[in-house]
VOGUDO-196156 format. One line per field, with one value per atom (N, C-alpha, C, O): atom name; residue number from 1; y, x, z; residue in one letter. Coordinates in Angstrom, 3 decimals. Atoms other than C-alpha are relative to their C-alpha. Example, Ala and Ser with C-alpha at 12.3 -4.5 7.8 and 13.67 -1.06 7.14 Angstrom:
! VOGUDO-196156
pavex	N / CA / C / O / N / CA / C / O;
mardo	1 / 1 / 1 / 1 / 2 / 2 / 2 / 2;
Y	-1.190 / -4.500 / 1.200 / 1.181 / -1.190 / -1.060 / 1.090 / 2.198;
X	0.890 / 12.300 / 0.900 / 1.936 / -0.820 / 13.670 / -0.770 / -0.261;
Z	0.000 / 7.800 / 0.000 / 0.665 / -0.060 / 7.140 / 0.730 / 0.899;
vexlum	A / A / A / A / S / S / S / S;
! end
This chain:
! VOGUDO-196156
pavex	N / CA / C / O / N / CA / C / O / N / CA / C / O / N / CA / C / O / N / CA / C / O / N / CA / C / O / N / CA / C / O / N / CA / C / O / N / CA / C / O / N / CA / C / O / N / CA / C / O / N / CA / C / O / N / CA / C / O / N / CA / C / O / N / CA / C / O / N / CA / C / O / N / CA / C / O / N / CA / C / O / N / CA / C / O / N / CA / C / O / N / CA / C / O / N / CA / C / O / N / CA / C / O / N / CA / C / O / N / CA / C / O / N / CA / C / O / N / CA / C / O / N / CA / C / O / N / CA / C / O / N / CA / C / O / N / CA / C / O / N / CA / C / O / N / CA / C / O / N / CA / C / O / N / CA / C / O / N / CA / C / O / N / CA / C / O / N / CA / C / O / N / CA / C / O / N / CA / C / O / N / CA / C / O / N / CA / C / O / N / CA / C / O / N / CA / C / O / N / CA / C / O / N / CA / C / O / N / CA / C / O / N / CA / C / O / N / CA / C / O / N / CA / C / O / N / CA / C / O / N / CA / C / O / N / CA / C / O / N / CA / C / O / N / CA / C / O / N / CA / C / O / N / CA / C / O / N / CA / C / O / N / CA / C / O / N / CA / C / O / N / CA / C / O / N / CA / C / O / N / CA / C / O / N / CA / C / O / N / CA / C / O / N / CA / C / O / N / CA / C / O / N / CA / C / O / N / CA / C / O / N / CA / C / O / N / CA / C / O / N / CA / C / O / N / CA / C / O / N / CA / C / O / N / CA / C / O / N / CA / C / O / N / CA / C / O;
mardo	1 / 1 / 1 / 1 / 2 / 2 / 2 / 2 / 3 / 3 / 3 / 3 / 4 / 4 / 4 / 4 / 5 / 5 / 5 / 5 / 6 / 6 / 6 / 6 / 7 / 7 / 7 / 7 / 8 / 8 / 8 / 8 / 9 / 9 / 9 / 9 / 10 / 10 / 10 / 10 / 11 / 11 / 11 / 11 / 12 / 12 / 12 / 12 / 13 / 13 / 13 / 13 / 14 / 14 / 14 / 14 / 15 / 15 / 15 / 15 / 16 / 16 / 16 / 16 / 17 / 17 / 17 / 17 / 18 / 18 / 18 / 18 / 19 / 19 / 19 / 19 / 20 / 20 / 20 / 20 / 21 / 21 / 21 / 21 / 22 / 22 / 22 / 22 / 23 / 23 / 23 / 23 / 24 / 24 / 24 / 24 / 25 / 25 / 25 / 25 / 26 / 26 / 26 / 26 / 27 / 27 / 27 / 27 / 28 / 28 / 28 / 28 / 29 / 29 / 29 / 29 / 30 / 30 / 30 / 30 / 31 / 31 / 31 / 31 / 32 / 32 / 32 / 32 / 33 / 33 / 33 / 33 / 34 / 34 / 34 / 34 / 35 / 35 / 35 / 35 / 36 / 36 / 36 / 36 / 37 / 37 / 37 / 37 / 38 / 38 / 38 / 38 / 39 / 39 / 39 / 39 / 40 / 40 / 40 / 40 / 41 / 41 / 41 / 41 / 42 / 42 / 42 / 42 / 43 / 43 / 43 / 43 / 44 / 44 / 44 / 44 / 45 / 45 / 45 / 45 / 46 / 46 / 46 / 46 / 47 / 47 / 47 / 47 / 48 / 48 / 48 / 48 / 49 / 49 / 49 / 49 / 50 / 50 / 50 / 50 / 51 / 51 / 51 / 51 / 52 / 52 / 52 / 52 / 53 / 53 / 53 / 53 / 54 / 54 / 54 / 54 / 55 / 55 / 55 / 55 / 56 / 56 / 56 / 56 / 57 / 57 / 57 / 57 / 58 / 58 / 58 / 58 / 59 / 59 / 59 / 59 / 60 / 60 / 60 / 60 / 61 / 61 / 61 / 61 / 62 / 62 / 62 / 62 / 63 / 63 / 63 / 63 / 64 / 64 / 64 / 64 / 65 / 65 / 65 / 65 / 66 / 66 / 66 / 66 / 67 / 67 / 67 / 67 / 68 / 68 / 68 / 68 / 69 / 69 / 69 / 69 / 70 / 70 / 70 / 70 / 71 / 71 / 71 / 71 / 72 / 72 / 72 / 72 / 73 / 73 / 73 / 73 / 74 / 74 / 74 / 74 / 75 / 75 / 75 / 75 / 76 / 76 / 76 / 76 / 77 / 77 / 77 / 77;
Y	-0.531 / -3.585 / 0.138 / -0.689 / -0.351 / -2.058 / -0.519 / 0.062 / 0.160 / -3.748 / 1.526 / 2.030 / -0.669 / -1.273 / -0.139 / 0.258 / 0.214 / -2.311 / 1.259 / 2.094 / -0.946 / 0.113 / -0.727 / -1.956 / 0.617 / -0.626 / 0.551 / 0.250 / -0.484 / 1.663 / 1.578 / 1.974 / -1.172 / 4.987 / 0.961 / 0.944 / -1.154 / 7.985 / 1.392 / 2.213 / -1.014 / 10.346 / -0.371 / -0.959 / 0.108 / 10.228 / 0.945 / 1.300 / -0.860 / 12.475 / 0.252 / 0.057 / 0.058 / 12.905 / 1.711 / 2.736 / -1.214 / 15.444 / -0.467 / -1.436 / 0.326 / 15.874 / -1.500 / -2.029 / 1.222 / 12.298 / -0.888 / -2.083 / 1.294 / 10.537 / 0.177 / 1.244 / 0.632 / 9.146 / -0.059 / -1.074 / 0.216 / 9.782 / -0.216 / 0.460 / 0.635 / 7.452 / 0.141 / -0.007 / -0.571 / 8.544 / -1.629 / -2.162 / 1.236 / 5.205 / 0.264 / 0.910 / -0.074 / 5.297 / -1.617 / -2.662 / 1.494 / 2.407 / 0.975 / 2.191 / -0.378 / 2.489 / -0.157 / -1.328 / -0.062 / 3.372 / -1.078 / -2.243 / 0.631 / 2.348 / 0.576 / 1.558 / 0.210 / 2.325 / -0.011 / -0.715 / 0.064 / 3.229 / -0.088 / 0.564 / 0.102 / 2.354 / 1.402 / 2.233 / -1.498 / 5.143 / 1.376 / 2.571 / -1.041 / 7.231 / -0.438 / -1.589 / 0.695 / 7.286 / -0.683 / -0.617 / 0.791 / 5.333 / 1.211 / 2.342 / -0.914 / 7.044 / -0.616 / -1.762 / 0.777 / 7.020 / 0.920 / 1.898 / -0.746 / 8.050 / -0.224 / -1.338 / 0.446 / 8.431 / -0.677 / -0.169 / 1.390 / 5.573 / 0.335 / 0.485 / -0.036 / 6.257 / 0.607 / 0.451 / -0.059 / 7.638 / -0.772 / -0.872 / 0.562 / 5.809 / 0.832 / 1.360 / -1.086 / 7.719 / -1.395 / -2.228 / 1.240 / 5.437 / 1.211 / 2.046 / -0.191 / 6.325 / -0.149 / -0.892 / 0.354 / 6.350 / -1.426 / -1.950 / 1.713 / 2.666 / -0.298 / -1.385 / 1.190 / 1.368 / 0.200 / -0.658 / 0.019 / 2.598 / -1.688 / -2.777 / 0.765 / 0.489 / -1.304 / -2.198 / 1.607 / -2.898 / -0.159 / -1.328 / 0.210 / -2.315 / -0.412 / -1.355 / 0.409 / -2.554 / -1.512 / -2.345 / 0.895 / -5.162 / -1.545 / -2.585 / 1.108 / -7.394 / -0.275 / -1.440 / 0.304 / -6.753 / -0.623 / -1.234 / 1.208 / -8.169 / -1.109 / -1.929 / 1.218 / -10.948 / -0.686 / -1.905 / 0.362 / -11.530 / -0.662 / -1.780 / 0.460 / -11.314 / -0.820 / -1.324 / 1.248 / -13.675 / -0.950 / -1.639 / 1.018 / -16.050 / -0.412 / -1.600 / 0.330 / -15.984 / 0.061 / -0.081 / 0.375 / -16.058 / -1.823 / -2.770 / 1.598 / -19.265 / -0.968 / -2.006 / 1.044 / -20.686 / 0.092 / -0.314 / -0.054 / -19.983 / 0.630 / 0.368 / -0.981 / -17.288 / 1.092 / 1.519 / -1.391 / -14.560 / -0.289 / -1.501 / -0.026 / -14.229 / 1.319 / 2.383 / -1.690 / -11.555 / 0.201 / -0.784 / -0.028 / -10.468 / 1.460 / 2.315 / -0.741 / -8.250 / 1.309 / 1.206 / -0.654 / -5.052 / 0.151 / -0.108 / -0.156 / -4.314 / 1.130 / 2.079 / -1.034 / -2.520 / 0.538 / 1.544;
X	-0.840 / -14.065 / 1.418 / 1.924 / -1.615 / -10.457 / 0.880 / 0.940 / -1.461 / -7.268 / 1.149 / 1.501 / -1.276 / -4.591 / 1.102 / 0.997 / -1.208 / -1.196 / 0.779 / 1.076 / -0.804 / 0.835 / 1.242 / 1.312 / -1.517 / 4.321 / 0.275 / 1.290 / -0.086 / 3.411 / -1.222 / -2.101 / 0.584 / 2.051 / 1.021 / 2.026 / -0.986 / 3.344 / -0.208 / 0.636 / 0.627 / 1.014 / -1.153 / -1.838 / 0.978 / -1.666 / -0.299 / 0.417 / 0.094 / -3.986 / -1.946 / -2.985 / 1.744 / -7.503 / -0.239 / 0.315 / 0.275 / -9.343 / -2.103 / -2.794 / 1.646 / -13.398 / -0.276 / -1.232 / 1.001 / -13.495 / 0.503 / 0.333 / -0.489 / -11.772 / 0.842 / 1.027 / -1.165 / -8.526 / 0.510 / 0.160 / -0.181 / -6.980 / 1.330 / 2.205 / -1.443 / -4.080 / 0.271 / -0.535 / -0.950 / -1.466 / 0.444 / 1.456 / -0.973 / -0.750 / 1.274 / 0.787 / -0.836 / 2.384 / 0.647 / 0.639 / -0.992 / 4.504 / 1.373 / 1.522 / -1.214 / 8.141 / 0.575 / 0.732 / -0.396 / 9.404 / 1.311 / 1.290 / -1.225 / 12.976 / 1.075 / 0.665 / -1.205 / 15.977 / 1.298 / 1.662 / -1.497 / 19.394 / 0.991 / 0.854 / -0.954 / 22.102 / 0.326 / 0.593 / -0.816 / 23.060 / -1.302 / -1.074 / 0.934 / 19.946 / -1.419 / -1.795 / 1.405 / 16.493 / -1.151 / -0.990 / 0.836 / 13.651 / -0.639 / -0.705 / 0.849 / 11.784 / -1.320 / -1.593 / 1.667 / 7.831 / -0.520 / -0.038 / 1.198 / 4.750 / -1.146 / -1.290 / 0.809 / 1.623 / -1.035 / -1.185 / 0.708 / -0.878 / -1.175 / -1.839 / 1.180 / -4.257 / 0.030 / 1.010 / 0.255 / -5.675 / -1.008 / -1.935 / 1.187 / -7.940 / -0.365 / 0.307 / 0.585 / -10.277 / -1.123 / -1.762 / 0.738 / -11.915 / -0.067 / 0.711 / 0.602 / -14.169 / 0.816 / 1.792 / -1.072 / -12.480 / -0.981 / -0.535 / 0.612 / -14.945 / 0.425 / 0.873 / -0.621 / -13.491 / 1.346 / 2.066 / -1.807 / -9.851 / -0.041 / 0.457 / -0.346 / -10.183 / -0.671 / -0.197 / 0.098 / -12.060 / 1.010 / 1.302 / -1.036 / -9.249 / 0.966 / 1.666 / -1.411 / -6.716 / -0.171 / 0.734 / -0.157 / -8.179 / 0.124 / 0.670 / -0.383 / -8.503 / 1.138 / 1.332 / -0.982 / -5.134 / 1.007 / 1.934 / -0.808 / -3.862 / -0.562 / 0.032 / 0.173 / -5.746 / 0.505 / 0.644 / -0.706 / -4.290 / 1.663 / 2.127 / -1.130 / -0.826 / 0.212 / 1.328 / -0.167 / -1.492 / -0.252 / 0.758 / -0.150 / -2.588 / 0.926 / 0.873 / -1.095 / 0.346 / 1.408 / 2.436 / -0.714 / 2.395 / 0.001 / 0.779 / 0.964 / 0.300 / 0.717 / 1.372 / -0.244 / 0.955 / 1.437 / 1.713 / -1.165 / 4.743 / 0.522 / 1.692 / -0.179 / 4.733 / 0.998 / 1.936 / -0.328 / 5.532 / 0.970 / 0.851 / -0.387 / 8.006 / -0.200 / 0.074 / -0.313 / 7.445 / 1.285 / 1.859 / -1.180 / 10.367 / -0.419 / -1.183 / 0.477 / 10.098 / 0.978 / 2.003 / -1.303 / 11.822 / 0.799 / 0.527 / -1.436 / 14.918 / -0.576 / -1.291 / 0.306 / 14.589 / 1.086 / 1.021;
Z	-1.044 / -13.111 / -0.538 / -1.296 / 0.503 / -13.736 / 0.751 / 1.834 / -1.043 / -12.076 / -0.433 / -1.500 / 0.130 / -11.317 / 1.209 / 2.369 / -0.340 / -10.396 / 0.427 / -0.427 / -0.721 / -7.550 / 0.354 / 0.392 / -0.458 / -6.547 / 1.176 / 1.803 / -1.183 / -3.581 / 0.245 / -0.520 / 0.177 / -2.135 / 0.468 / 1.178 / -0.197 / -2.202 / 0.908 / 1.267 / -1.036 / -0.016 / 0.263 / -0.575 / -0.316 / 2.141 / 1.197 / 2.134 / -0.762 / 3.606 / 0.335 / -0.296 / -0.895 / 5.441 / -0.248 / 0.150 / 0.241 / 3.927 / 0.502 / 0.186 / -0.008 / 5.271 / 0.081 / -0.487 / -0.077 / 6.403 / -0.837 / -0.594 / 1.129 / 3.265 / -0.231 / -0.817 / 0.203 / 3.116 / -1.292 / -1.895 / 1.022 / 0.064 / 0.027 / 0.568 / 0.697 / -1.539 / -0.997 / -1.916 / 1.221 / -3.947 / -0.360 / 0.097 / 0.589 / -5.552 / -1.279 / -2.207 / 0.561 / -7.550 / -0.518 / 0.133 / 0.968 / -10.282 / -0.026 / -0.143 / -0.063 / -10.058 / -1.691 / -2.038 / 1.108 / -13.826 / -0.018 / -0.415 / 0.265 / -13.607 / 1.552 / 2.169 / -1.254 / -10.541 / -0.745 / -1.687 / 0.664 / -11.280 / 1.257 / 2.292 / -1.620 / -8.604 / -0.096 / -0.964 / -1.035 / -5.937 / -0.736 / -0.548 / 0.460 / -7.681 / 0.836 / 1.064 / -0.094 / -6.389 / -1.076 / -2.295 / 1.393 / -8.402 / -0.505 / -0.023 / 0.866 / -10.674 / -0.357 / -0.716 / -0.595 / -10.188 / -0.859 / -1.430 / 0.633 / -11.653 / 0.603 / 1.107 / -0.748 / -10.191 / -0.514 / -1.625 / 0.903 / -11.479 / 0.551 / -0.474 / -0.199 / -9.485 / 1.531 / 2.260 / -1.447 / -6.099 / 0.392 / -0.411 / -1.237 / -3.605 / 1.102 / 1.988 / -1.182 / -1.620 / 0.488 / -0.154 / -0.699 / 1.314 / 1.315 / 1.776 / -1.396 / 4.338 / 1.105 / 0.993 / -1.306 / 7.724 / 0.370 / 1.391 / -0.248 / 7.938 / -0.781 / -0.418 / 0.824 / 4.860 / -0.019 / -0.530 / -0.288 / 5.631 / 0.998 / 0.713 / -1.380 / 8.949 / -0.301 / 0.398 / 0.727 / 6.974 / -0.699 / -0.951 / 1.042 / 4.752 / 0.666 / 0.299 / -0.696 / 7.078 / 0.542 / 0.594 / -0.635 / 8.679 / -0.656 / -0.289 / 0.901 / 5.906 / -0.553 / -0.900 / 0.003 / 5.089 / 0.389 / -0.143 / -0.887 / 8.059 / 0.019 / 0.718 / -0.189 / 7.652 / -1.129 / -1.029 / 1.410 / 4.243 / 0.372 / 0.150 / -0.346 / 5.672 / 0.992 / 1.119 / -1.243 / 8.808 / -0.882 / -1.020 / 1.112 / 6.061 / -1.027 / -1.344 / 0.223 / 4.174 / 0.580 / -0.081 / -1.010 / 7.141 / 0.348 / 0.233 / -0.212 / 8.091 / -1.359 / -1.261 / 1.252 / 4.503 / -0.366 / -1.495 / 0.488 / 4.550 / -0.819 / -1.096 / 0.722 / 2.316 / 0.104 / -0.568 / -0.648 / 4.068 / 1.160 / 1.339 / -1.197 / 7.524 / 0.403 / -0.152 / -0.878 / 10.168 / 0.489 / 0.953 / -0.785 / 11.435 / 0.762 / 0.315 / -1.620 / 14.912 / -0.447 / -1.121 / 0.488 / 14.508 / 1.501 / 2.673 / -1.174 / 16.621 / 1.028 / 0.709 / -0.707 / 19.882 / 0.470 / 1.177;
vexlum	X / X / X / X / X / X / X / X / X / X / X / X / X / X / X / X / X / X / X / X / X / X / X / X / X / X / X / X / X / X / X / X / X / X / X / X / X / X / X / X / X / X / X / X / X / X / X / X / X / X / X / X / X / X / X / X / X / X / X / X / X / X / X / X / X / X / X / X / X / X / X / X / X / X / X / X / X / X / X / X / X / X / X / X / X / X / X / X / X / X / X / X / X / X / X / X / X / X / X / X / X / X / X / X / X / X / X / X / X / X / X / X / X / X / X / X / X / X / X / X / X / X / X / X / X / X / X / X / X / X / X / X / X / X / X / X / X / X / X / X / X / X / X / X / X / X / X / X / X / X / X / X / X / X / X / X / X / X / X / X / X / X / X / X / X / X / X / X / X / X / X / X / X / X / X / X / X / X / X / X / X / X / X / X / X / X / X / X / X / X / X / X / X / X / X / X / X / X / X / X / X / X / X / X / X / X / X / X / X / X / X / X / X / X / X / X / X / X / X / X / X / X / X / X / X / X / X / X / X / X / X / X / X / X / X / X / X / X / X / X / X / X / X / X / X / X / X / X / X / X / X / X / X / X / X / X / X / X / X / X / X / X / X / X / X / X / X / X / X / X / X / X / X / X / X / X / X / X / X / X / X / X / X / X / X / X / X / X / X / X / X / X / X / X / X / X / X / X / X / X / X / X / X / X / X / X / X / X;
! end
């Protein structure tokens, strides 16, 4: 199995049913410039494994909420 490391995504879009993610790595940041990216891999997922995905995600982050990891903070209304 391959690990690949994203620093984010950069587009996403539902084509026929599958969700495809633009993962992107941030090269380098220069103050008052934007970063400079490259795109590193896509992910294409089912509209059922988008929505296990998500959901395991949040359970990831309630767990390191839980373990002090993480803080939520509420946004402003």
């Amino acid at each position: 199995m391959q690990t690949i490391y994203a620093d984010g995504i950069a587009n996403m879009i539902l084509v026929d049913g599958v969700v495809r993610v633009d993962l992107i790595n941030v090269t380098s940041v220069e103050k008052d410039k934007e970063p400079n990216v490259r795109p590193v891999a896509t992910l294409a997922l089912s509209l059922p494994a988008l929505i296990r995905t998500h959901d395991q995600m949040g359970k990831m982050i309630d767990k390191m909420v839980q373990d002090g990891i993480l803080t939520k903070n509420n946004p402003a209304n």
